[in-house]
C-alpha positions in Angstrom: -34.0 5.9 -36.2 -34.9 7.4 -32.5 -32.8 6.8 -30.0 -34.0 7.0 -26.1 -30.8 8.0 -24.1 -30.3 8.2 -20.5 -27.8 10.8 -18.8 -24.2 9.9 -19.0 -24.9 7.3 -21.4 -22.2 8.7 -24.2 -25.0 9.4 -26.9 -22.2 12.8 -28.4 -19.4 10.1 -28.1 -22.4 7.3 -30.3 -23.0 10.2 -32.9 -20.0 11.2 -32.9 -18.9 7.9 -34.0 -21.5 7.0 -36.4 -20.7 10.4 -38.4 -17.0 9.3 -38.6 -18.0 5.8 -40.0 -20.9 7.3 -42.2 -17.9 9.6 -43.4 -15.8 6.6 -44.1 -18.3 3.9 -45.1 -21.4 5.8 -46.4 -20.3 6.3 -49.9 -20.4 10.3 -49.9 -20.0 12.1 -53.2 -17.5 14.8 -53.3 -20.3 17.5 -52.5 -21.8 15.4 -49.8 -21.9 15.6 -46.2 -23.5 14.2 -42.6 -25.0 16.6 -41.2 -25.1 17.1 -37.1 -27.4 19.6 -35.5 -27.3 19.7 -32.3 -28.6 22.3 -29.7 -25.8 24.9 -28.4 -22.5 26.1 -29.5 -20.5 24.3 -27.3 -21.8 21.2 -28.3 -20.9 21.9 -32.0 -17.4 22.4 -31.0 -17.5 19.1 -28.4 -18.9 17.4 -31.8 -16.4 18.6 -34.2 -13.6 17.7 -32.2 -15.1 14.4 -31.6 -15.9 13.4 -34.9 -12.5 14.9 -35.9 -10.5 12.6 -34.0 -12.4 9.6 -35.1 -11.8 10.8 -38.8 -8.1 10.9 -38.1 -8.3 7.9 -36.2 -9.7 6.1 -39.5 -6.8 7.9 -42.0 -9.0 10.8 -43.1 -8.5 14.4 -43.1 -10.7 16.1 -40.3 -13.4 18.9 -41.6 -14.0 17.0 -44.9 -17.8 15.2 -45.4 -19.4 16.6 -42.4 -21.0 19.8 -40.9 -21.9 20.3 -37.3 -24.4 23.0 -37.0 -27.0 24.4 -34.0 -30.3 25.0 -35.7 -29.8 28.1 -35.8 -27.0 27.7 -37.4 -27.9 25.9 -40.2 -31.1 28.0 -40.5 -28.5 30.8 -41.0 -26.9 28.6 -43.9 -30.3 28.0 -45.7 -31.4 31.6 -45.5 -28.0 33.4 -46.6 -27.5 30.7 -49.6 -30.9 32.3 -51.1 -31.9 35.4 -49.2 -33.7 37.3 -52.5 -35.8 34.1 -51.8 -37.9 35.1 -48.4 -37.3 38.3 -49.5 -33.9 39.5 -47.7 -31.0 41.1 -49.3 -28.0 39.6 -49.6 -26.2 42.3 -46.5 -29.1 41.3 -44.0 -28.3 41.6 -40.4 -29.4 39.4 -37.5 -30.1 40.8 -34.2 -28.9 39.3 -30.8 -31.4 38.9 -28.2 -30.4 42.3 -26.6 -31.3 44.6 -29.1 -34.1 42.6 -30.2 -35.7 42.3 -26.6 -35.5 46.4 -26.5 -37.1 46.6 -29.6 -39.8 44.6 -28.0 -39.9 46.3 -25.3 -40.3 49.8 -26.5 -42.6 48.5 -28.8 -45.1 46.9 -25.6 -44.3 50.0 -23.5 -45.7 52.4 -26.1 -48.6 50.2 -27.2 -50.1 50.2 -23.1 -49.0 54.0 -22.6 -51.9 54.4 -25.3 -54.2 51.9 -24.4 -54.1 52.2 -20.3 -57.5 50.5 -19.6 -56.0 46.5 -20.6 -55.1 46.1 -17.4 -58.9 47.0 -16.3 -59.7 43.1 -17.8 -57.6 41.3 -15.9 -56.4 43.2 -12.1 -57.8 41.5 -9.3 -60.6 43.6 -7.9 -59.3 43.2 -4.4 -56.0 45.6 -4.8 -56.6 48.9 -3.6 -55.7 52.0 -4.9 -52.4 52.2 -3.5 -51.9 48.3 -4.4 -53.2 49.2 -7.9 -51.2 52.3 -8.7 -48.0 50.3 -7.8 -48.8 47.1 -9.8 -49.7 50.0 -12.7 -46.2 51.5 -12.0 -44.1 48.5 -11.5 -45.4 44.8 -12.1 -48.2 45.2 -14.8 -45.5 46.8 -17.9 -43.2 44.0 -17.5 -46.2 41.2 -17.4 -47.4 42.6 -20.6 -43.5 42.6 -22.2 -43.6 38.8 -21.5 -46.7 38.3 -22.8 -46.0 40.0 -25.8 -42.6 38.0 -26.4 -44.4 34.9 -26.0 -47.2 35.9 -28.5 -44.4 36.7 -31.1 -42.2 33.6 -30.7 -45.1 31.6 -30.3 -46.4 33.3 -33.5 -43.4 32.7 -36.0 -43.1 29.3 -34.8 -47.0 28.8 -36.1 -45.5 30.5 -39.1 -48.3 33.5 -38.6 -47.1 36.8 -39.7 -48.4 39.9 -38.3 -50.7 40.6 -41.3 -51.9 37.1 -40.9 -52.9 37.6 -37.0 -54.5 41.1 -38.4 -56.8 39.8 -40.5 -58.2 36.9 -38.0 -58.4 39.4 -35.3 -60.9 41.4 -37.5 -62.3 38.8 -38.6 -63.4 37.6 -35.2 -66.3 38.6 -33.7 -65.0 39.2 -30.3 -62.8 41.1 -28.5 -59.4 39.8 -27.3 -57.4 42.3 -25.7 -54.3 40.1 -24.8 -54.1 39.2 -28.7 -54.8 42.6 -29.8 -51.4 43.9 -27.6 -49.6 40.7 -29.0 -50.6 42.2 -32.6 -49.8 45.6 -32.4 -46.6 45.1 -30.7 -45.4 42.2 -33.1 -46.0 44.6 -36.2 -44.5 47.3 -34.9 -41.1 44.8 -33.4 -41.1 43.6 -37.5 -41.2 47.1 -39.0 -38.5 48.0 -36.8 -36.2 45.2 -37.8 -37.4 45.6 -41.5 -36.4 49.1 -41.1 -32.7 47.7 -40.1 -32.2 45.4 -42.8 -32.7 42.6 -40.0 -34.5 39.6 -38.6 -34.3 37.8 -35.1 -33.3 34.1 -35.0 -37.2 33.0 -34.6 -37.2 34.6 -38.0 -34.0 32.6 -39.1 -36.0 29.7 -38.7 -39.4 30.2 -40.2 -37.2 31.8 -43.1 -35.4 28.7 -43.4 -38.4 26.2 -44.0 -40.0 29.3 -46.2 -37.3 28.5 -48.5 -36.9 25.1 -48.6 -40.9 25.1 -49.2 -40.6 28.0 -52.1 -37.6 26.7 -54.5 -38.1 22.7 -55.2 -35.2 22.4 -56.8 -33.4 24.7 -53.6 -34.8 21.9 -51.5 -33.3 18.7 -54.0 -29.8 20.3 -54.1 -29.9 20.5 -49.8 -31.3 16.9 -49.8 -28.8 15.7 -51.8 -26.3 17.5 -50.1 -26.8 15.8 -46.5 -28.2 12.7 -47.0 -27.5 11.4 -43.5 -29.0 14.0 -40.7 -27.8 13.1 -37.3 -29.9 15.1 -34.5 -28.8 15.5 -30.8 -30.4 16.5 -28.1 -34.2 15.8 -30.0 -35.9 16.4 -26.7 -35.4 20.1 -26.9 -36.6 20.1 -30.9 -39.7 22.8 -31.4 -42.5 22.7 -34.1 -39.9 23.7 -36.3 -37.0 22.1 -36.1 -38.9 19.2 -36.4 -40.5 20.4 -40.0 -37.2 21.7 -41.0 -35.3 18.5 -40.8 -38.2 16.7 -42.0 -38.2 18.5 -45.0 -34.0 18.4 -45.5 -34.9 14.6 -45.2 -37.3 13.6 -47.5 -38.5 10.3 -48.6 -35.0 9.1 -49.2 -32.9 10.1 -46.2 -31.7 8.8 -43.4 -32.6 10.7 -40.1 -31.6 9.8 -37.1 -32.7 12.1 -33.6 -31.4 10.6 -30.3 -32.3 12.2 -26.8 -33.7 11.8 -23.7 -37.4 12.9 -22.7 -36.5 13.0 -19.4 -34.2 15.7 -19.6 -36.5 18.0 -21.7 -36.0 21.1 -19.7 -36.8 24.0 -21.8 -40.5 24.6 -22.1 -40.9 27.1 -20.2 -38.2 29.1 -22.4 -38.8 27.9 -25.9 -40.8 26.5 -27.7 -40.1 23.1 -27.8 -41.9 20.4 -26.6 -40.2 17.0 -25.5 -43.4 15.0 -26.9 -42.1 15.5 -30.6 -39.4 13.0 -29.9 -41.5 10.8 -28.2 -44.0 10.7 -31.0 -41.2 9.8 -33.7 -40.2 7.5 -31.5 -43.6 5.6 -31.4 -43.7 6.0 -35.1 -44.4 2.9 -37.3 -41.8 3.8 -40.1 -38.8 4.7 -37.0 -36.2 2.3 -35.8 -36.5 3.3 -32.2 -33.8 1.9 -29.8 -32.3 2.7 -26.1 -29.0 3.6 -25.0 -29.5 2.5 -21.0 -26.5 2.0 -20.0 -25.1 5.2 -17.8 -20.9 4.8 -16.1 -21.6 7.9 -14.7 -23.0 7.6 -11.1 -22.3 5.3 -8.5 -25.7 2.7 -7.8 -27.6 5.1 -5.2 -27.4 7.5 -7.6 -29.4 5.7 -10.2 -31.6 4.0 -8.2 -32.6 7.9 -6.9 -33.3 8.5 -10.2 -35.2 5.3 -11.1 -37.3 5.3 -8.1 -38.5 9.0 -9.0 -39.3 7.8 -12.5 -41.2 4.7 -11.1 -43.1 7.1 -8.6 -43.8 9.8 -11.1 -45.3 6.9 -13.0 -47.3 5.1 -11.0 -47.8 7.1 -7.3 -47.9 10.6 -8.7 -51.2 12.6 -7.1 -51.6 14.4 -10.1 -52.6 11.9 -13.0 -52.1 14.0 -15.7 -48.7 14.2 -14.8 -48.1 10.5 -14.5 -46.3 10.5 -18.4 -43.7 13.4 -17.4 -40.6 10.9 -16.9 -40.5 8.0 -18.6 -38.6 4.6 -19.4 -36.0 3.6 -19.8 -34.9 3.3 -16.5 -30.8 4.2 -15.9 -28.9 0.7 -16.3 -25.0 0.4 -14.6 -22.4 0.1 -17.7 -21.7 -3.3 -17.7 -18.5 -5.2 -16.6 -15.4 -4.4 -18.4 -17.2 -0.5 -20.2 -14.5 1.9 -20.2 -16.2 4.3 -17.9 -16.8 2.2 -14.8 -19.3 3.6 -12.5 -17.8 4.8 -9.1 -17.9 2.9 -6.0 -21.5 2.7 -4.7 -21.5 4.7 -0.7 -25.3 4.6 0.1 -24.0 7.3 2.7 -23.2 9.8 0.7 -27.0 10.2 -0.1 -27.9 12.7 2.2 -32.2 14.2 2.7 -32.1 17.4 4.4 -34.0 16.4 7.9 -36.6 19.6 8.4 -36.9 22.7 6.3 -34.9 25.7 6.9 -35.4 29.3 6.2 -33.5 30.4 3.1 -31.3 32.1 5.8 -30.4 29.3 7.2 -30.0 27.0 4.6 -27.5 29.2 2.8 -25.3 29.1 6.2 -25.9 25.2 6.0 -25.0 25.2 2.2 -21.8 27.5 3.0 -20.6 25.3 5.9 -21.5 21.8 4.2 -19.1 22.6 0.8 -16.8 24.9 2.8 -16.0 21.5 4.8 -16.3 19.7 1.4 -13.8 21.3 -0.6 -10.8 21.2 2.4 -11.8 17.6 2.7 -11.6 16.5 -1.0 -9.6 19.2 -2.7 -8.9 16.7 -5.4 -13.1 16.5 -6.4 -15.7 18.2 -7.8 -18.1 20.1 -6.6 -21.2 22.2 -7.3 -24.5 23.7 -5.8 -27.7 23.8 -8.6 -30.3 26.2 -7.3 -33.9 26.3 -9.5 -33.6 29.9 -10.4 -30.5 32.5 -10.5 -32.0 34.9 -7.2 -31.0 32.0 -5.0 -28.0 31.3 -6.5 -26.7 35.3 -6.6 -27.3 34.9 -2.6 -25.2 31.6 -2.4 -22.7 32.5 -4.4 -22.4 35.7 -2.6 -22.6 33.8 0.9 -19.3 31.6 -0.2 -17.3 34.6 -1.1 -17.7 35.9 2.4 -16.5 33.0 4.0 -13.5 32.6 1.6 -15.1 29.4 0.4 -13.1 28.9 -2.9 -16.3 28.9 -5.7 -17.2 29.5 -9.1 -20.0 31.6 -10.1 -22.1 30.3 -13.5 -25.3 32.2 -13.4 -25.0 35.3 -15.4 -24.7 35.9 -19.0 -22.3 38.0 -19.6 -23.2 41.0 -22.7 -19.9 41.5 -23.2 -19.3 38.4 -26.2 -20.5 40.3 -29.2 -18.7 43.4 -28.5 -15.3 41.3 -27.4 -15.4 39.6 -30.8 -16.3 42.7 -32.8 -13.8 44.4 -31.4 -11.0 41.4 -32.0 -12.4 41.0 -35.7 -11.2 44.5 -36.3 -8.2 44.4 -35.6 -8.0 41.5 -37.5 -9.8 43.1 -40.8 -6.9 45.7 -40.4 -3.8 43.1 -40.1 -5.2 41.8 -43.7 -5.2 44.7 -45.3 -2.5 46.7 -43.7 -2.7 49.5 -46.3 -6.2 50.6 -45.4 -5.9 54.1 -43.3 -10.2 53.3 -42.6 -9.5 50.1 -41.0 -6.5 51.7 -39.1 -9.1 54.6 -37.7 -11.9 51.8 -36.6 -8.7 49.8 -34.6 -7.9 52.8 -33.5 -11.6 53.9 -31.8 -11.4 50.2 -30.4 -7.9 50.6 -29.0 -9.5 53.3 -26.9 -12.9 51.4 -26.5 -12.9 51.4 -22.4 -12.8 55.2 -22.2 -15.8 56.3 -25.4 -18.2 56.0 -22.5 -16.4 59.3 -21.5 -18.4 62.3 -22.4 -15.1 64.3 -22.2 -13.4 62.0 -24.4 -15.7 60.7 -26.6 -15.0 63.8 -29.0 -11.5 63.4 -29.1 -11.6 59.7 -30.0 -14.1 60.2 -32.5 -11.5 63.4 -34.0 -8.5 61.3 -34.0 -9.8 58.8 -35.8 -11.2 60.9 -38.7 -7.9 62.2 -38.4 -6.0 58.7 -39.1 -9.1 57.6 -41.5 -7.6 60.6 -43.9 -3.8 59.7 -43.2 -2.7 59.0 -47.2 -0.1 56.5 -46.9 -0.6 54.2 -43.8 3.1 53.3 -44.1 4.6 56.5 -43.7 2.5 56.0 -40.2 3.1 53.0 -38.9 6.3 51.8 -39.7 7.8 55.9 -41.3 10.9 56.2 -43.2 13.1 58.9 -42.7 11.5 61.9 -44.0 8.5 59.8 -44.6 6.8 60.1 -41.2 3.2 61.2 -41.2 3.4 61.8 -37.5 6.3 64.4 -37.7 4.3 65.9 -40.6 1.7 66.0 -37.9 3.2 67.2 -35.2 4.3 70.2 -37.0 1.2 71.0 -37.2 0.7 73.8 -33.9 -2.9 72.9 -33.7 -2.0 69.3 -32.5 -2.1 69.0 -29.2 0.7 66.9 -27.4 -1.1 64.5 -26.0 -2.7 63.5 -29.4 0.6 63.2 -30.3 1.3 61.2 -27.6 -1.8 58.9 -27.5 -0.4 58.5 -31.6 3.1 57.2 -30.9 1.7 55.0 -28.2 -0.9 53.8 -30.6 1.3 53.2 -33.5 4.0 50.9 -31.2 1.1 48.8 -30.4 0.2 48.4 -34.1 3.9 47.5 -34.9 3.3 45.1 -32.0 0.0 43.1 -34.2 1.6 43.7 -36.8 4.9 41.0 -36.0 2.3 39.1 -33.8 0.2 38.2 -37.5 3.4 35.0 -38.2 2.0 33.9 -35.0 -0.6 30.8 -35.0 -4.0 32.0 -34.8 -4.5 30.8 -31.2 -1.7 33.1 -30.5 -2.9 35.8 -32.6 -6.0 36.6 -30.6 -4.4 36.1 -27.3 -2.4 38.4 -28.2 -4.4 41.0 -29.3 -6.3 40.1 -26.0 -4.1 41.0 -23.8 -3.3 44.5 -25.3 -7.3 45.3 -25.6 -8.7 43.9 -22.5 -8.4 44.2 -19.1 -11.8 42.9 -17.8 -11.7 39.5 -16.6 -15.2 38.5 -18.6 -13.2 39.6 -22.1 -9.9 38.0 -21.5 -12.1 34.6 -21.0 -13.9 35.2 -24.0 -10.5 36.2 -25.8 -9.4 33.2 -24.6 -12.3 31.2 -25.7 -12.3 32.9 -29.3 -8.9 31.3 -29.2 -9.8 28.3 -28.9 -12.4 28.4 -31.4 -10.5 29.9 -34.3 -7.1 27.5 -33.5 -10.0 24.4 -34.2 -11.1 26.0 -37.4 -7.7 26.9 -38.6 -6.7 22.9 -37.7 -9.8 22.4 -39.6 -8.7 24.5 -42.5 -5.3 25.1 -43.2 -5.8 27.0 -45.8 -7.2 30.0 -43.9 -5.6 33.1 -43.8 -6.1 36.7 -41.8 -9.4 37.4 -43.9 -11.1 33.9 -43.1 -10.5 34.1 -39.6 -11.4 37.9 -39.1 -14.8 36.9 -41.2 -14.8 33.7 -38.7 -15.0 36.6 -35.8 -17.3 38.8 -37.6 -19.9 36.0 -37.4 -19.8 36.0 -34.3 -19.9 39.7 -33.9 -23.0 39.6 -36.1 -24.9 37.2 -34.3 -24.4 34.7 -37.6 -23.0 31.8 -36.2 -24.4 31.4 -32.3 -21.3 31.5 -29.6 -21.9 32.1 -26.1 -19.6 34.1 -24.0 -17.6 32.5 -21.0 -20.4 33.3 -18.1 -23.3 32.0 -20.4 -25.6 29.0 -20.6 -23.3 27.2 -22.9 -19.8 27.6 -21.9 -18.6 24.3 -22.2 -17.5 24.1 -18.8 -14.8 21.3 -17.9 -15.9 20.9 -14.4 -12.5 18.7 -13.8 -11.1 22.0 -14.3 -12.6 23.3 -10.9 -11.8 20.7 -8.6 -11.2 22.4 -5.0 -13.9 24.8 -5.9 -17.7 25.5 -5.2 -19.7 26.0 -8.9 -22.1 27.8 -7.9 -25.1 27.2 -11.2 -28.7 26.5 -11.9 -29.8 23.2 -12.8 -30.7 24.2 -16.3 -26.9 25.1 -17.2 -26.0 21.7 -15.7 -27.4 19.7 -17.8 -24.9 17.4 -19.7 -22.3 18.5 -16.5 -21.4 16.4 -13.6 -19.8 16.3 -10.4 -18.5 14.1 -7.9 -20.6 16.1 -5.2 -23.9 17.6 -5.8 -26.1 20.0 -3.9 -30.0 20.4 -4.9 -31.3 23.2 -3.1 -34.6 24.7 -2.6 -36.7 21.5 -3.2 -39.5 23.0 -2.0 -43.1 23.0 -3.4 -42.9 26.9 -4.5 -39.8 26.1 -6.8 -40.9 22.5 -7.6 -45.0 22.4 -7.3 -46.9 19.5 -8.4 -50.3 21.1 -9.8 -51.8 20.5 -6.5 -54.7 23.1 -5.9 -52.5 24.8 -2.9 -49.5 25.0 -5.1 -48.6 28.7 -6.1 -46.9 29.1 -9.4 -44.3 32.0 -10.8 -46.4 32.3 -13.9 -49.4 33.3 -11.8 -48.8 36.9 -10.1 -50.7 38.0 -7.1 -52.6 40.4 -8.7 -54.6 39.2 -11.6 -57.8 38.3 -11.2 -58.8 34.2 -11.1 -55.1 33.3 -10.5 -55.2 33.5 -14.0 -51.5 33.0 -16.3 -52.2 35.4 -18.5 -49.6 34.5 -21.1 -50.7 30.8 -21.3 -54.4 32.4 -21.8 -52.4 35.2 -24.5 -51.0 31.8 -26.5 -53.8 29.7 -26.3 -56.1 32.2 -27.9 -53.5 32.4 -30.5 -53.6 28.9 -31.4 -57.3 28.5 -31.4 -57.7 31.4 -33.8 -55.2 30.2 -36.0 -56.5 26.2 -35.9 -59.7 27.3 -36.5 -61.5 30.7 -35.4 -64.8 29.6 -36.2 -64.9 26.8 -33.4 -62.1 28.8 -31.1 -61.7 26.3 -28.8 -60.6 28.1 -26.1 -61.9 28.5 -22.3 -60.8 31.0 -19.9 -59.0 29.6 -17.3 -58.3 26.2 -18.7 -54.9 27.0 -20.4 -53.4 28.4 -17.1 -55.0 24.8 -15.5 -52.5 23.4 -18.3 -49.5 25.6 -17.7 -49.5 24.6 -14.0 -49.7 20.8 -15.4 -46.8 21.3 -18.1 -44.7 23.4 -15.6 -44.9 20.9 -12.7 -44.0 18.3 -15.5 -41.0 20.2 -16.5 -40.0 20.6 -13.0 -40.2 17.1 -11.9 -37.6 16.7 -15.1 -35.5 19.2 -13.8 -35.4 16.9 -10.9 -34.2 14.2 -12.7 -31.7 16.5 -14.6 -30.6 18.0 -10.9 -30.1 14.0 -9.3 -28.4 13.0 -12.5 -25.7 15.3 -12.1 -24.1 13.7 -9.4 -21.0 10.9 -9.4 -21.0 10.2 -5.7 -22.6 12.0 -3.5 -25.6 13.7 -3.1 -27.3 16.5 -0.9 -30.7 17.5 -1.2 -32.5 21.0 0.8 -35.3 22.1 0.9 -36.5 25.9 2.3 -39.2 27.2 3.9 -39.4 30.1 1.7 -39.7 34.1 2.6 -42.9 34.1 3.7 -42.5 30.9 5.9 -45.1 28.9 4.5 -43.5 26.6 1.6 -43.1 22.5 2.4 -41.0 20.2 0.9 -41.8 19.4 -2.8 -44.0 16.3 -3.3 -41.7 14.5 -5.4 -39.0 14.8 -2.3 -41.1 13.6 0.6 -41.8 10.5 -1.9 -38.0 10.0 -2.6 -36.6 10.4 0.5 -39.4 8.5 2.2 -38.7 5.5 -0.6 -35.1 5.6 0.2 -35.2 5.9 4.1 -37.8 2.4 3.2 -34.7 0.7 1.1 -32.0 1.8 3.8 -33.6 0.4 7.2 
């Protein structure tokens, strides 16, 4: 079954429900479950909890018959049932995006340090030598790390290895320098995570349907396993994901995806592809229904929002373009629905009347919400720029003024190493006796000052020091004439404040160690607030919290060991869970009320508030694949306006679909790009419209250079609702 769902229209709440009743009804065995895959971590835990209650709810205990997993996630949980079977050992490591984008980097860097004439194929011919040497110096390395990124995720989604892309390189008889950089720089990035024990979570994937495709019997005992697949958010699915949960299907499962092509946003990141869902949906063999019906915004608001889905449709300039939104069109909930849609105030629709500079539409922004928020202290509130730049400046604008705001727009690095550092601890409090475990707590005890040179040294002494300590006991909690630190202290060559950083150190353990009767919610707040001091960990602390009190309600049986494992997932990049400041936070906007959010419209998506601010609508950060547009993709100084990573991925699929036609053309994949890009943009319109309850406040800026106009899309809207409001 595919389901077409519009925003608001409760498709986690639908799933949610159908799990529960497939876990009541559907006649599970005992080693059967529904499976839920959805896109972030957040929305595993919203699902969980969801499908939890309604479990309860029908007399059932919660966590029994179902699994809610990202897709990563349960790549994760193919690949480590049967590593030896894609070749992995059973202690293989995943790397986060960090340390896998400076592998990739290093990797690029070295490759053009020994092959400096690339760039003489594709700089324009106009730049000068002083334009040159800087685009050499500054631009042209971080092009070609993008380009090279994109040829490797592109290339383990096509399930191409590096020895594959090799061989048709050679093969071919002529000379592609883009591909040859993506080569080179994609072997060297997998012998570098080979040589870690490693893989990245593109290669959790293509490991994942490389097993399921090696070990028929692997692939029964999965099928069997989950024979109802429920898949949110389809919209967002890649190549894939697609194949994957195709395969976990089979002929006799049930599958059904629901989402909403109109809020695929995520092309130009990933590799998915919003026309996956609609082609299941048109299939023969699918039930494919809609779920119209939206409480969440008051009429004007979804008449917006129709009207630019009617436009895109039938009045946009660009043809090819005329299938990027797409029915069905928002409907009202109907009389009596539980969530009501607000009051409709046609007023509250509000077209900025001329451009601004970005100047001055940042003072505008500052003054409008500033005004807001002291007026309806008791609402929600938020500004969605297109891009974080704009947003640094606005948020940075409303702290001046003492406008009370919220800043969503960087990621914050700090998850893995908050988690690690709490699943030590943790490791330790299970096994108390361990004088090993006690040194590692003890080197994260001291974690903010290793950075020290001076003390760097010391910490690394004093733990050896406790990792040799014979009898942890006669340490942490000493007897008299038991006490390992008097023993120590004897000792001249101690110095005192060793001593002292000791005694400190082992009231803090005696202080976990009384805190471990303590629920596990408690536990890690705890331990928290004695190891953090940084705003961005205590969140994540407090988040971890969170987490682990849902597991442990979800398995009682869990002790210290399960839960520090539960962190060291986390730590290890096993099980996806995004820190407090990233994309996926699970924000509670009701939370907020009184305050500016201050977020891009991609991180909105599935938010809402009753007062929404689009900003920078112009057609620089919204083009339309007119010819005057200018895109991001295409920078200044290559030659033809050329996007050289759409030419980079394009050559790659021609010479993998068939290198002796190579249907490729220079210049008509950047042609495409611009088409697929303004597509995606005019959905981000839609996502950035949908957002809001009652009100709604669109900009628009001239950007720096003076020249930009208003987006085509928003002279159409605006000029269609200044037509219906006469």
């Amino acid at each position: 079954m595919g389901v077409a769902a519009v925003p608001g229209s409760g498709k986690t709440w639908t799933l949610s429900l159908l799990a529960a009743k497939l876990v009541a009804e559907g006649n599970l065995d005992d080693d059967q479950e529904v499976l839920i895959v959805t896109l972030v971590n957040s929305a595993v835990d919203n699902f969980a909890g969801r499908v939890a209650g309604f479990v309860k709810a029908r007399g059932l205990l919660p966590g029994i018959g179902y699994r809610v997993r990202t897709l990563h996630g349960l790549a994760h949980d193919i690949v480590r049932e049967r590593p030896g079977l894609v070749g992995l050992s059973d202690e293989f490591s995943i790397v986060d995006e960090r340390v896998s984008d400076e592998i990739m980097r290093d990797a690029a860097l070295a490759w053009l340090r020994s092959h400096p004439d690339l760039d003489d194929a594709y700089l324009s011919t106009d730049l000068d030598e002083s334009a040159l040497a800087r685009v050499r110096a500054n631009q042209w390395p971080d092009l070609i790390v993008g380009i090279a990124q994109a040829v490797i995720k592109q290339a383990k989604d096509l399930q191409i290895t590096p020895a594959g892309l090799r061989y048709n390189l050679d093969e071919f008889p002529e000379r592609l320098p883009l591909l040859e950089m993506g080569c080179a720089v994609y072997a060297d990035y997998q012998r570098a995570l080979a040589y870690r024990g490693a893989v990245d979570f593109d290669d959790l994937i293509r490991l994942a349907l490389q097993a399921l495709r090696l070990d028929p019997a692997f692939l029964a005992r999965l099928r069997h396993r989950w024979p109802y697949i429920l898949e949110d958010e389809a919209q967002d699915s890649s190549r894939l994901q697609e194949v994957i949960l195709k395969e976990l299907v089979g002929p006799e499962g049930n599958w059904v995806r629901v989402g909403d092509p109109n809020q695929a946003i995520y092309e130009t990141f990933t590799t998915a592809n919003p026309r996956f869902l609609r082609e299941f949906l048109d299939s023969v063999d699918v039930v494919s229904l809609e779920l119209p019906n939206s409480g969440r915004s008051m009429q004007s608001v979804i008449d917006l929002a129709n009207a630019l889905i009617a436009w895109t449709a039938g009045e946009h300039p660009v043809p090819e373009l005329r299938d990027a939104l797409d029915e069905p069109h928002i409907q009202p909930a109907p009389p009596g629905d539980p969530q009501p849609n607000p009051p409709d105030d046609p007023q509250e629709i509000r077209f900025a009347s001329r451009g601004l500079t970005p100047q001055a539409e940042i003072e505008a922004l500052v003054r409008s919400s500033g005004s807001w928020v002291r007026e309806h202290p008791e609402q929600t509130v938020a500004i969605l720029v297109p891009r974080n730049t704009r947003g640094f400046e606005i948020a940075d604008a409303l702290k001046r003024a003492g406008v009370p705001s919220l800043e969503l727009l960087r990621s914050t690095p700090m998850t893995r190493q908050a988690a690690g550092a709490l699943a030590n601890v943790v490791r330790y409090l299970a096994d108390p006796a361990s004088s090993r475990k006690l040194a590692v707590v003890y080197r994260v005890w001291r974690r903010d000052e290793r950075d020290d040179e001076t003390k760097a040294d010391e910490i690394k002494g004093v733990a050896k020091l406790i990792a040799q300590c014979p009898n942890v006991e006669d340490y942490v909690w000493p007897r008299s004439g038991y006490d390992w630190l008097e023993t120590l202290a004897g000792d001249a060559a101690l110095p005192l404040e060793i001593e002292a950083h000791l005694e400190v150190f082992r009231t803090m353990v005696r202080r976990w160690h009384e805190a471990t009767s303590l629920p596990a919610d408690q536990l890690i707040l705890t331990l928290g607030q004695d190891l953090f001091v940084e705003p961005a960990d205590l969140a994540i602390a407090h988040k971890l919290a969170l987490s682990l009190r849902q597991m442990a309600d979800r398995h009682p049986d869990w002790r210290l060991p399960e839960l520090a494992e539960e962190l060291g997932t986390v730590a290890r990049n096993e099980r996806r869970f995004i820190g407090f400041a990233e994309a996926d936070t699970g924000l509670d906007p009701e939370q907020y009320k009184g305050q500016v959010v201050v977020t891009t419209i991609h991180k909105a998506k599935g938010l809402e508030w009753d007062k929404v601010y689009l900003v920078s609508v112009n057609d620089y950060d919204f083009p339309s694949a007119l010819p005057q547009d200018r895109f991001i993709s295409e920078p200044w100084y290559v030659r033809d306006q050329l996007n050289l990573q759409a030419e980079a991925l394009a050559q790659l699929e021609a010479l993998d679909a068939n290198p002796d036609l190579f249907d490729y053309d220079e210049g008509t994949p950047t042609l495409v790009a611009r088409r697929d890009y303004a597509a995606e943009r005019l959905r981000l319109l839609f996502v950035g419209i949908t957002r809001a309850r009652r009100a709604l406040t669109v900009t628009w800026n001239t950007g720096r250079q003076g020249t930009a106009q208003p987006a085509v899309p928003l002279i159409a809207l605006q000029t269609w609702w200044e037509e219906q409001n006469r």
